[in-house]
C-alpha positions in Angstrom: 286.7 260.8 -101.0 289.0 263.6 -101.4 289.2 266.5 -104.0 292.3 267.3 -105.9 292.2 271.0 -105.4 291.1 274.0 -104.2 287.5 275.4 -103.7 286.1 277.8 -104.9 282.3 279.2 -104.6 281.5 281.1 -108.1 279.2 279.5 -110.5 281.8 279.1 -113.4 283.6 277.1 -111.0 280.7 275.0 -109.7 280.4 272.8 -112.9 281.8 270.1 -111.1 285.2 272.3 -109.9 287.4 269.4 -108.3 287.4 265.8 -109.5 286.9 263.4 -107.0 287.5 259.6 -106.5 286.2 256.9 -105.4 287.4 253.3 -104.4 284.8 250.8 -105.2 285.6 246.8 -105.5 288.2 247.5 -107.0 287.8 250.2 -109.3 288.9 253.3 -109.2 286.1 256.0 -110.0 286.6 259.2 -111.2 284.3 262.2 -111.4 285.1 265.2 -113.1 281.3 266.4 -113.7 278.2 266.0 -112.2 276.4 262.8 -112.1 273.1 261.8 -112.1 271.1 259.4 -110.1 268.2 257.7 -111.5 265.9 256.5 -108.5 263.9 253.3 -108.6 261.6 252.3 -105.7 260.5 248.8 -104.8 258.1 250.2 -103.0 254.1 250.4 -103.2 254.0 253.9 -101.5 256.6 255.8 -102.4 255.0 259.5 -103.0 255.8 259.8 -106.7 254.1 256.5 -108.3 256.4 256.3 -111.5 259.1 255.9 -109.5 257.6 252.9 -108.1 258.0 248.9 -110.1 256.7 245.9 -108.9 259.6 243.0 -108.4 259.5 241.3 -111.0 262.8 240.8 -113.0 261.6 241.9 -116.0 259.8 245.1 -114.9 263.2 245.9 -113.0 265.5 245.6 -115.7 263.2 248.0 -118.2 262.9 250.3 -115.5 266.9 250.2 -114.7 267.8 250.0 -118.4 265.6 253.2 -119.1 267.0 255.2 -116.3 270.7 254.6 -117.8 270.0 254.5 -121.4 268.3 258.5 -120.3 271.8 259.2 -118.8 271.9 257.9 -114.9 275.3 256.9 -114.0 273.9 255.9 -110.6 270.8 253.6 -109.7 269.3 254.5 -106.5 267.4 251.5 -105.0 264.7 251.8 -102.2 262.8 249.5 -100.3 261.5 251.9 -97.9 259.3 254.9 -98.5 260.3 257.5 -96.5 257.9 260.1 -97.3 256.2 262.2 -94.4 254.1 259.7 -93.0 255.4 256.3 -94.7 254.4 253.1 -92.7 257.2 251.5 -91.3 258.1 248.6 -93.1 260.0 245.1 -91.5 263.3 244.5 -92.0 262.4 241.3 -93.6 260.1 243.0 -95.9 262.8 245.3 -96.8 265.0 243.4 -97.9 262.7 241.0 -100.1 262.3 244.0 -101.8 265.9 245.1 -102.2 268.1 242.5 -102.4 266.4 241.0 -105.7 266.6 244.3 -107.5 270.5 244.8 -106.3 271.1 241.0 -107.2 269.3 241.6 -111.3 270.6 244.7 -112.0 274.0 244.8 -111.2 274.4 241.3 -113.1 272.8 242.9 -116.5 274.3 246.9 -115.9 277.8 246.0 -114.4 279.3 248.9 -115.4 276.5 250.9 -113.7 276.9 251.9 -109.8 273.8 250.8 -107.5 273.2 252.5 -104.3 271.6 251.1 -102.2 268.7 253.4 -100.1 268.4 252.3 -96.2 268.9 253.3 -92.9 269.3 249.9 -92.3 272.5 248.1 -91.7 271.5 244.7 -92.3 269.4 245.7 -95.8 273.1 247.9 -96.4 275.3 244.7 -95.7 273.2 242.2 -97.7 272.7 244.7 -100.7 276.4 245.4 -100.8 276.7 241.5 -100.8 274.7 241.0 -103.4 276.1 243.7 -105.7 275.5 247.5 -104.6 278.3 249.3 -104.7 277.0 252.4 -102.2 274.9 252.8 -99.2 272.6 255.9 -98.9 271.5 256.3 -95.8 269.0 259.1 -94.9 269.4 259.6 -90.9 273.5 259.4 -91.1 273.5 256.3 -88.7 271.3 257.9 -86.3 268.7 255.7 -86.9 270.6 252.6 -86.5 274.2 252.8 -84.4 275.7 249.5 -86.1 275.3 251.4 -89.9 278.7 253.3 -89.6 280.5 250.6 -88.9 279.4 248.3 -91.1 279.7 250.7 -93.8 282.8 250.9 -92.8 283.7 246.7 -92.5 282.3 246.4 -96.6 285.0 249.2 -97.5 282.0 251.0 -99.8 281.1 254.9 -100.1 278.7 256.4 -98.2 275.7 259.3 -98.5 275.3 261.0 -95.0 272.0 262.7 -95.3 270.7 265.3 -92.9 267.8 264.4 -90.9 265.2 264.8 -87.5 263.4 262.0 -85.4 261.9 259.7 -87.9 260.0 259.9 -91.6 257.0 260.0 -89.4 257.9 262.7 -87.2 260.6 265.0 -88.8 257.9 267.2 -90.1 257.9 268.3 -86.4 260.8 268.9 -85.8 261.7 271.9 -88.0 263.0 274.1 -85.5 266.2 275.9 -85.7 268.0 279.0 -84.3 270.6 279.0 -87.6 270.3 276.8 -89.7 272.8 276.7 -92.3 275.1 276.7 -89.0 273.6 273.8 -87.2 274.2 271.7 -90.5 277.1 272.2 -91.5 278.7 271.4 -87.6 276.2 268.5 -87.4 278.1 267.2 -90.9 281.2 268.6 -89.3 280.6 266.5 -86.5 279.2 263.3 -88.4 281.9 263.2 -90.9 284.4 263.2 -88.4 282.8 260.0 -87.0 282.6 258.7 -90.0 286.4 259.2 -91.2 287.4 257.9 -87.8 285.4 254.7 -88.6 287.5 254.0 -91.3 285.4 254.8 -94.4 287.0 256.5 -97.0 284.6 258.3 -99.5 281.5 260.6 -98.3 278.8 262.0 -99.9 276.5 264.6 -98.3 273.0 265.2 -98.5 271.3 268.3 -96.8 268.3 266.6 -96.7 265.7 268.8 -98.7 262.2 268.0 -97.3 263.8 266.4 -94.4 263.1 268.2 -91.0 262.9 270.9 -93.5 260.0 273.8 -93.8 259.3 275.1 -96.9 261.0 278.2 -96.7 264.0 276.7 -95.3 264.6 274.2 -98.0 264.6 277.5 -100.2 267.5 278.6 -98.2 269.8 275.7 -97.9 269.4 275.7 -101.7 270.7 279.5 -102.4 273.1 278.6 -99.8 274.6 274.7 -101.1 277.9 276.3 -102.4 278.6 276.8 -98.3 278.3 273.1 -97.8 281.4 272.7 -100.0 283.7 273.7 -97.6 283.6 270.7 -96.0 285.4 269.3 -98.9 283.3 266.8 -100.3 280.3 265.5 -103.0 277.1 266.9 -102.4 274.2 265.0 -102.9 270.8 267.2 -103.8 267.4 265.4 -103.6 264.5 267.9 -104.3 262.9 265.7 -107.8 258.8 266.6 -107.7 259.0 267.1 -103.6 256.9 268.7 -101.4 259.0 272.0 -101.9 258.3 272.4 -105.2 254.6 271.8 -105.5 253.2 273.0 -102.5 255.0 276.0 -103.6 253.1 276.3 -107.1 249.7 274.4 -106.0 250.0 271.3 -107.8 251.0 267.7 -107.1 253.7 265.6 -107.3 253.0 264.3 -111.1 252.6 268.2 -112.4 256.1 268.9 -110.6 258.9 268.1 -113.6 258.8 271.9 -114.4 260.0 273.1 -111.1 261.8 269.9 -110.8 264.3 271.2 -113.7 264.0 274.6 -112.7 265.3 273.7 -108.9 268.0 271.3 -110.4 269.6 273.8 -113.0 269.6 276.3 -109.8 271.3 273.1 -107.8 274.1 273.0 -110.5 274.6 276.6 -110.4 275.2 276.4 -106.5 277.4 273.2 -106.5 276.0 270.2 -106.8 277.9 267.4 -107.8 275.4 264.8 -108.1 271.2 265.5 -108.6 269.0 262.3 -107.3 266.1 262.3 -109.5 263.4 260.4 -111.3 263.5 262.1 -114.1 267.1 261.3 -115.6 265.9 262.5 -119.5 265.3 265.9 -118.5 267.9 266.3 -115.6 270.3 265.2 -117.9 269.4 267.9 -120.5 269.7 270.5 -117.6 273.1 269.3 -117.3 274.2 269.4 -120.9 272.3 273.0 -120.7 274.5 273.8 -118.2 277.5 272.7 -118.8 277.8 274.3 -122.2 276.7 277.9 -120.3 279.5 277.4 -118.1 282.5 275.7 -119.9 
């Protein structure tokens, strides 16, 4: 994915300041504004319950057909909690979970893009197979060394999130002399694997609640607009986490507020696409914000 100009770091400009493409089956993609994607979770434990529907075709459409007719250009399909703590899951499991959801909503929402939420290459192959159109992989391949180069082999874009150890342990492993420094070299570092593999349009993720202290997650966001040197999309995750209502003593479900709050600051510091499970309200932040900023 490359951008078709200059950068530059000033709020005015972040409303989406270079378009980008992307080559997907065929289809040329453009984006000229931030996007929005809606997440929906296969899952029985994923840490914000709404988020969650049972698979059955029916339940999976409404869910899906919500999320877009609210304003998500993306869907963001998981099979795989990976909260602090999740239990691991089989592959098998995962992609029971997955490849149904892929396989029913990208035959009734064509025209909508379907990630596809793994750190697994197989689930990623078999999803992309069955109709995804990107792979969103939280550990950036570290987590399984065949991902990259599958990625790479189904010719799709990828999200290369930041991320320590495993769901289960990166809440120790928050330890870092600089770290705004140490990021942007490991996605230095990672992208240039990644390019070299032969994949052609990148997405990065910082990872918010990821290996991530509070007060750190805090700083990567007033510091985002840095990660746009690197010269590509960036992804921000933070809907209803741990960041947000730890940091005003409630619980996920009483988090929307700060949810907005965080994503209109996200905007306003360069991010091009906001993963969320609210799409209604993110998408009113971004209508708010594009008409302060046009």
């Amino acid at each position: 994915m490359y951008p078709a100009s200059g950068y530059s770091s000033s709020i005015e400009d972040n409303l989406f300041p270079l378009k980008y493409t992307l080559q997907i089956k065929g289809r040329l993609i453009v984006w000229d504004k931030p996007q929005i994607m809606g997440i929906l979770n296969t899952t029985p434990d994923s840490f914000f319950d709404k988020s969650r529907v049972s698979l059955k075709k029916d339940q999976v459409l409404a869910k899906a057909g919500k999320l877009i007719e609210e304003g998500a250009s993306i869907l963001d399909i998981g099979g795989y909690s990976s909260r602090p703590g999740a239990k691991e899951v089989s592959l098998e499991e995962e992609i029971n979970r997955v490849v149904p959801a892929v396989e029913w909503i990208t035959e009734h929402f064509p025209e909508t893009l379907v990630s596809v939420d793994t750190f697994r290459s197989r689930v990623a192959q078999l999803a992309i197979q069955s109709g995804a159109h990107i792979v969103n992989d939280i550990s950036s391949g570290d987590l399984d060394e065949q991902m990259i180069n599958t990625v790479a082999s189904l010719r799709v874009p990828y999200i290369a999130m930041h991320m320590r150890g495993k769901p289960e342990t990166m809440q120790s492993q928050t330890q870092y002399k600089d770290i705004l420094g140490e990021l942007l070299n490991y996605f230095a570092q990672k992208v240039d694997l990644i390019k070299k593999s032969g994949i052609k349009d990148v997405i990065i993720d910082p990872g918010f609640g990821f290996a991530k202290s509070l007060e750190q997650n805090y700083f990567l966001l007033r510091n985002l607009n840095y990660f746009k040197t690197l010269g590509f999309p960036i992804l921000v995750g933070i809907s209803r986490k741990s960041m947000i209502y730890k940091l005003l003593d409630c619980n996920p479900e009483d988090a929307l507020n700060g949810t907005t709050a965080l994503n209109m600051v996200a905007l306003q510091h360069g991010a091009n696409i906001l993963r969320v499970h609210d799409v209604k309200e993110a998408n009113e932040t971004l209508k708010l914000f594009s008409t302060v900023y046009s």
